[in-house]
C-alpha positions as CSV (number, residue, x, y, z in Angstrom):
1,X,129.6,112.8,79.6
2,X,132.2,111.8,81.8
3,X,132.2,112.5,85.5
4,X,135.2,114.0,87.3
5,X,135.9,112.6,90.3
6,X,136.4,114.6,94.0
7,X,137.9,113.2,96.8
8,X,136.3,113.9,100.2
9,X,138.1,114.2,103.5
10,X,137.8,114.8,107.4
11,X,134.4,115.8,108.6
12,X,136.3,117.8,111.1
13,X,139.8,119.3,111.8
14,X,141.8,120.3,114.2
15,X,145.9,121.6,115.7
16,X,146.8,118.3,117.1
17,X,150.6,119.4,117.9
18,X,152.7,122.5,118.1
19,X,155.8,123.0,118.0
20,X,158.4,125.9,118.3
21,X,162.1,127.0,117.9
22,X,163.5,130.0,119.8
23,X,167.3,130.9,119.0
24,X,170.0,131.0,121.8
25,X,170.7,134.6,121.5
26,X,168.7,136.9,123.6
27,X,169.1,140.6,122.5
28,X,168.1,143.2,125.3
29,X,167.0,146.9,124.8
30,X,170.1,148.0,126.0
31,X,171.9,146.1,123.3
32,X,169.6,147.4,120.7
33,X,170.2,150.9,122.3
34,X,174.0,150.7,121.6
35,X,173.5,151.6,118.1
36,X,169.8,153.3,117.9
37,X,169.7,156.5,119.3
38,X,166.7,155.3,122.2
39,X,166.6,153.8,125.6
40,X,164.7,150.8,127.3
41,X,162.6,153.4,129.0
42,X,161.7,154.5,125.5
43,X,161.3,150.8,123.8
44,X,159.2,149.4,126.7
45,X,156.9,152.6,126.9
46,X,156.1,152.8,123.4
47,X,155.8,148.8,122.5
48,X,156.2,146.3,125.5
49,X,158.7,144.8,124.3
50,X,161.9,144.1,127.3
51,X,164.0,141.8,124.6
52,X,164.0,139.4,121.7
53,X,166.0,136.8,120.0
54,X,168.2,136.9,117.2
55,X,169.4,133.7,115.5
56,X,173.1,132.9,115.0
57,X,175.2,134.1,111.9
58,X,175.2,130.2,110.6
59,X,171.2,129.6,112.0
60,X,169.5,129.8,108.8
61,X,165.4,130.6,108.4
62,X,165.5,126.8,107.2
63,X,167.5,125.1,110.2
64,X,164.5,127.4,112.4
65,X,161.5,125.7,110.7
66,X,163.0,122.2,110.4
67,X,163.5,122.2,114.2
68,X,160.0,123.6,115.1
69,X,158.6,121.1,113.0
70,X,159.8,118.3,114.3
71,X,158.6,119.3,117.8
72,X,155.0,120.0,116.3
73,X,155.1,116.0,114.5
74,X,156.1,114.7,117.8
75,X,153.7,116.7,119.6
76,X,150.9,115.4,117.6
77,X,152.0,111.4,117.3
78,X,152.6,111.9,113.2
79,X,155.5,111.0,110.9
80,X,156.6,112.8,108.0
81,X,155.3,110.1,105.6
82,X,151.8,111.1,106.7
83,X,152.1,114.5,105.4
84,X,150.4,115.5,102.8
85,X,151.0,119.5,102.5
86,X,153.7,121.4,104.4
87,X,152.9,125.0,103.8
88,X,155.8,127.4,105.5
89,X,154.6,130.9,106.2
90,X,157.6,133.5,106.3
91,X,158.3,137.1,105.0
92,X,162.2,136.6,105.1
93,X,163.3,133.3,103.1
94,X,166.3,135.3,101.4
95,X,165.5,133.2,98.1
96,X,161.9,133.5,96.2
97,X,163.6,129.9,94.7
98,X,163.9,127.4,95.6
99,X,160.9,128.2,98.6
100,X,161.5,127.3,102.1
101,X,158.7,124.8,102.1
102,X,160.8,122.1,99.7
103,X,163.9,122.3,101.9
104,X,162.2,121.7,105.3
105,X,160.1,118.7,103.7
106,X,163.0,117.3,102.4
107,X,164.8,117.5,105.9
108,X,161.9,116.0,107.2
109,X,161.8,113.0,104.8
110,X,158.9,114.0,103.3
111,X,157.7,114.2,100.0
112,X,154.7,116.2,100.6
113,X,153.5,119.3,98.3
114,X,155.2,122.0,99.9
115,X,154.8,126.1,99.2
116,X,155.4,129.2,101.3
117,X,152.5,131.9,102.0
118,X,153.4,135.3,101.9
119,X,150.9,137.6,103.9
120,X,153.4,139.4,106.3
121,X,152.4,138.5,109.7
122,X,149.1,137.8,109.1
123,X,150.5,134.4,107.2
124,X,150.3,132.1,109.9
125,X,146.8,132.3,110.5
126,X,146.4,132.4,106.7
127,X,148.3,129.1,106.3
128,X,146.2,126.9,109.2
129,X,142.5,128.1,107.5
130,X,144.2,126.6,104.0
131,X,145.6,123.8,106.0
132,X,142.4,122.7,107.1
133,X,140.2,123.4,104.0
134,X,143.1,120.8,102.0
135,X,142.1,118.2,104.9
136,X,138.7,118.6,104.9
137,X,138.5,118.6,101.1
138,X,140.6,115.6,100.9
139,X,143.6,116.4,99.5
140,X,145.9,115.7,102.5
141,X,145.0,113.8,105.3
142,X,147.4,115.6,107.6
143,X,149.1,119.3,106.9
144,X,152.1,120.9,108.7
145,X,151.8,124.8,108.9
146,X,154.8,126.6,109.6
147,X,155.7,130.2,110.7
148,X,159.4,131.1,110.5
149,X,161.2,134.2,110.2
150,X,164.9,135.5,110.4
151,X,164.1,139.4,110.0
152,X,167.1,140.5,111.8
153,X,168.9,140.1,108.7
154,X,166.2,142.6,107.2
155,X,167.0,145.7,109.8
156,X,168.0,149.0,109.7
157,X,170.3,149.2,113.0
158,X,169.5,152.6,113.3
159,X,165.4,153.3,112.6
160,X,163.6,154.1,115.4
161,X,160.5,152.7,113.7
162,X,161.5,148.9,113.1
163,X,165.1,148.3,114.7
164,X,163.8,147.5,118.0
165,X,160.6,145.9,116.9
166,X,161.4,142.3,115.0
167,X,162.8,139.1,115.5
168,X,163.8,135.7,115.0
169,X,161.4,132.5,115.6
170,X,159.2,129.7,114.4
171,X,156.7,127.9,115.3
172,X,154.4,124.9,113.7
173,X,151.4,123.2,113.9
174,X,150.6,119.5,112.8
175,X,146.7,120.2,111.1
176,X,144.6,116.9,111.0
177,X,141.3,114.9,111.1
178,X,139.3,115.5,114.6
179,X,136.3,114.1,115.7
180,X,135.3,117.0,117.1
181,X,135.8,120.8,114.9
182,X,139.1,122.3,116.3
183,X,139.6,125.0,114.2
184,X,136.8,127.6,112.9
185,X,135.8,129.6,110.1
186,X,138.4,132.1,109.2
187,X,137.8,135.9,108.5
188,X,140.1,137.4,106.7
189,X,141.0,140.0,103.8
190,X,143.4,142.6,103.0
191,X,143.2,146.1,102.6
192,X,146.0,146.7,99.7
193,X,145.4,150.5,99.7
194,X,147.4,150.7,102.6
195,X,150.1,148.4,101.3
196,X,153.0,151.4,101.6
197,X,152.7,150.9,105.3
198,X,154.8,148.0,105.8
199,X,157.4,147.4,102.9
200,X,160.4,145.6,102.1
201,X,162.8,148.2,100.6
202,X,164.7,148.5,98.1
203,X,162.7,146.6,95.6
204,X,164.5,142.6,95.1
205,X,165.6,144.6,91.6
206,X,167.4,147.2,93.3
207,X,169.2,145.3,96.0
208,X,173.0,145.7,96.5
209,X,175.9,145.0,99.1
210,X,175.6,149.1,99.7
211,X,171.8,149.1,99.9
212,X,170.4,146.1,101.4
213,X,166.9,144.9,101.6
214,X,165.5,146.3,105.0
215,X,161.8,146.2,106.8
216,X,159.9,149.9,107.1
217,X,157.3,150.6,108.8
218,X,154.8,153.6,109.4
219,X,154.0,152.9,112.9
220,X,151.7,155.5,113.8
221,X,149.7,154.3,110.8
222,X,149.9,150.6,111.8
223,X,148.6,151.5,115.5
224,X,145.5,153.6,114.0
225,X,144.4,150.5,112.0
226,X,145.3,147.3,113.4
227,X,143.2,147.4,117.4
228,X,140.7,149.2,115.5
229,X,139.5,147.5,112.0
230,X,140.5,144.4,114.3
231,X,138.1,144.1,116.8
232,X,135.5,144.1,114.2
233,X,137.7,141.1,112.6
234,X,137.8,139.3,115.6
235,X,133.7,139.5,116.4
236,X,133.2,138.2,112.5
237,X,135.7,134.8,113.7
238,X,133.9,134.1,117.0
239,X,130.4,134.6,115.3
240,X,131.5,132.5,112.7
241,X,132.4,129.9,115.1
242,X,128.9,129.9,116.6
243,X,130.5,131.0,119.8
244,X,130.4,134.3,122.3
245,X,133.4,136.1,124.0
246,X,132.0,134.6,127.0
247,X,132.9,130.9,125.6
248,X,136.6,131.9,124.9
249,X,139.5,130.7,127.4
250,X,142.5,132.9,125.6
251,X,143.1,136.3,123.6
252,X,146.1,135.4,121.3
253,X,146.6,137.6,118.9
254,X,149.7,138.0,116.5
255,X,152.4,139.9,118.9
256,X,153.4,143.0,117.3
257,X,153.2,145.8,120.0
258,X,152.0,145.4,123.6
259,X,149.8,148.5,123.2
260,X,148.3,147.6,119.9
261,X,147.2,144.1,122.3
262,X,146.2,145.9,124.8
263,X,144.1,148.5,122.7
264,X,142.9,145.5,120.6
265,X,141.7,143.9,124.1
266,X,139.9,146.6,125.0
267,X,137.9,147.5,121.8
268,X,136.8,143.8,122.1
269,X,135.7,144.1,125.7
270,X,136.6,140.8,126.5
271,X,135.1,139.4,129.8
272,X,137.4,139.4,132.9
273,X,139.2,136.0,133.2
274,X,140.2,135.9,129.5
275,X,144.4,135.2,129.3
276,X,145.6,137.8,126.9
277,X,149.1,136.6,125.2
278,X,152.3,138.9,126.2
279,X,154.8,136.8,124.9
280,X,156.1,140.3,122.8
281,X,157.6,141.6,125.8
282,X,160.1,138.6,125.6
283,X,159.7,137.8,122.3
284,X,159.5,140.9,120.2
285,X,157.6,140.5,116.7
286,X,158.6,137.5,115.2
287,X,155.8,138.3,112.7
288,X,154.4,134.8,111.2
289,X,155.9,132.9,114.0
290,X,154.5,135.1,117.1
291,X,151.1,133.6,117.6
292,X,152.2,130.2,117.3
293,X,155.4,131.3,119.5
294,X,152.2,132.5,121.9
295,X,150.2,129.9,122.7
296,X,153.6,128.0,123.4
297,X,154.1,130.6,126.0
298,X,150.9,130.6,127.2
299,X,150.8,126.9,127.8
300,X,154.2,127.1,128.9
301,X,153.8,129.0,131.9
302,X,150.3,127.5,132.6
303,X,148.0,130.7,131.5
304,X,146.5,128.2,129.2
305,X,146.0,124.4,128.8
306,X,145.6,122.2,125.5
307,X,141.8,121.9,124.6
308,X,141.6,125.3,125.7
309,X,139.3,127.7,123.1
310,X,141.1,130.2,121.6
311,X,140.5,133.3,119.9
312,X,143.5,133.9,117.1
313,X,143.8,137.1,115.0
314,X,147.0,138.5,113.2
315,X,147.8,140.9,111.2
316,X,150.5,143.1,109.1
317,X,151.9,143.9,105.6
318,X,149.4,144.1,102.9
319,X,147.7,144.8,104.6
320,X,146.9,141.2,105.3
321,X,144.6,140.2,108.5
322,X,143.0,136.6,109.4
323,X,141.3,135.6,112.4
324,X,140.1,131.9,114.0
325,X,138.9,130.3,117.1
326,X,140.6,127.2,117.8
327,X,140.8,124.6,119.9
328,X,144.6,124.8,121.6
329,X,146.6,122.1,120.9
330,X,149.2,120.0,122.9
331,X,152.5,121.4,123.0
332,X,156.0,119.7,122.7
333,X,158.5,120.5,125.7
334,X,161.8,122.3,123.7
């Protein structure tokens, strides 16, 4: 009987650059405000959120990604030709082919496999657990993970339940061999009876230049699950890691409401001293690119160093959630 071969790979992983691309344009609430029928009093009370970014009419999803993965290779001291996955997560590539993933690779010079990962916001996350199993299993020595969305091209101008919510942004991670584990056990899983609560309507089969593809959202429903059913997400990850709250240096969990964080935070009882990512109230919800937009944030203004442990956790349409502890990795200047 023959014997099929298996390659094995890194005893341990690990993020060993990040990288990120925010567009020029920053979109206040007043500006929002000039077509919804709302105020910044309004927008900040019920999410946190001051402004976002939108990207330019010529920026596509594509030119976002290829430019925050560039930052994340430098970052981490690795060249394109080392690559053996790039994996880009994203809810808003306008085209299910060709994917996103092929394009960026091939700006990069890379000839990697390359896929997208649909899981909503949650897909980041998703995308760095996979990353790492395909390094530790040997079947890339080094991964790029990408999260990259250009949602404003998927709102309704006038719904008070999404129009001042999401945003443009990407951010990437290099994943790669570690001599130390960086990145912990994922928990994750979806919860597809709820899938009505955050939908991409019309269907792709009913889209026209009168009736547009556009993001919806049942708030109220979103805030009842996600800083609830979380928490209990989040525990499973640091558990998992063979860690305590008391061992974690930052809270970064996928920005999509500064009272769903803040609820979220609380259910957890993290210990006093904990940083706890904000970067919504600049940022809005950039869905898959808002944690790794985060811990650029975080790092940024010094609320968090690299090598730093990290407690991760997103979540959204699917309803898709994934959580890990990680070790945070350096971070390239823009």
């Amino acid at each position: 009987m023959t014997t099929i071969r298996q390659p094995s790979g890194a005893r341990a992983t690990a993020l060993l650059g990040l990288g990120t691309y925010r567009p020029e344009r920053v979109v206040t609430n007043e500006e929002i405000c000039e077509v919804l029928d709302s105020s910044d009093e309004w927008i900040q009370s019920r999410s946190g959120i001051r402004s976002r970014r939108y990207a330019g009419e010529d920026e596509t999803l594509v030119d976002m990604a290829t430019a925050a993965a560039r930052r994340a290779l430098e970052a981490a001291g690795v060249t394109a030709d080392q690559l053996g996955t790039v994996i880009v997560a994203t809810s808003s590539h306008a085209q299910h082919t060709p994917a996103a993933a092929p394009l960026v690779a091939d700006r990069l010079g890379s000839r990697a496999a390359a896929f997208d990962m649909g899981a909503g916001c949650a897909g980041w996350c998703h995308a760095v657990s996979v990353a790492s199993d395909l390094v530790r299993g040997g079947n890339a020595s080094y991964a790029l993970v990408i999260g990259v969305e250009k949602l404003s091209l998927f709102l309704d101008p006038t719904d008070r339940s999404t129009a001042f919510i999401f945003a443009d942004g990407a951010g990437a991670v290099v994943v790669g061999p570690a001599d130390e584990p960086g990145i912990g056990p994922v928990a994750w899983g979806s919860d597809g009876s709820q899938s009505h609560v955050i939908t991409q309507e019309p269907g792709c089969q009913h889209v026209t230049p009168d009736h547009p593809m556009v993001v919806r959202m049942e708030g109220t429903a979103v805030f009842r699950w996600a800083p609830f059913a979380m928490a209990d997400v989040a525990r499973s990850a640091v558990e998992g890691a063979g860690l305590a709250l008391t061992d974690l240096d930052a809270f970064i969990p996928h920005q999509a409401n500064m009272r769903i964080t803040e609820t979220l935070a609380r259910n957890l009882k993290l210990p006093e001293g904990i940083a706890i990512a904000r970067d919504v109230q600049e940022s809005g919800n950039t869905s898959a690119a808002s944690v790794p937009l985060a811990i650029e944030t975080m790092v940024r203004n010094g609320e968090a160093q690299p090598g730093d442990t990290a407690l991760l956790i997103a979540f959204g349409a699917g309803l898709s959630y994934a959580s890990q502890v990680v070790r945070l990795p350096p971070v390239a200047t823009a």
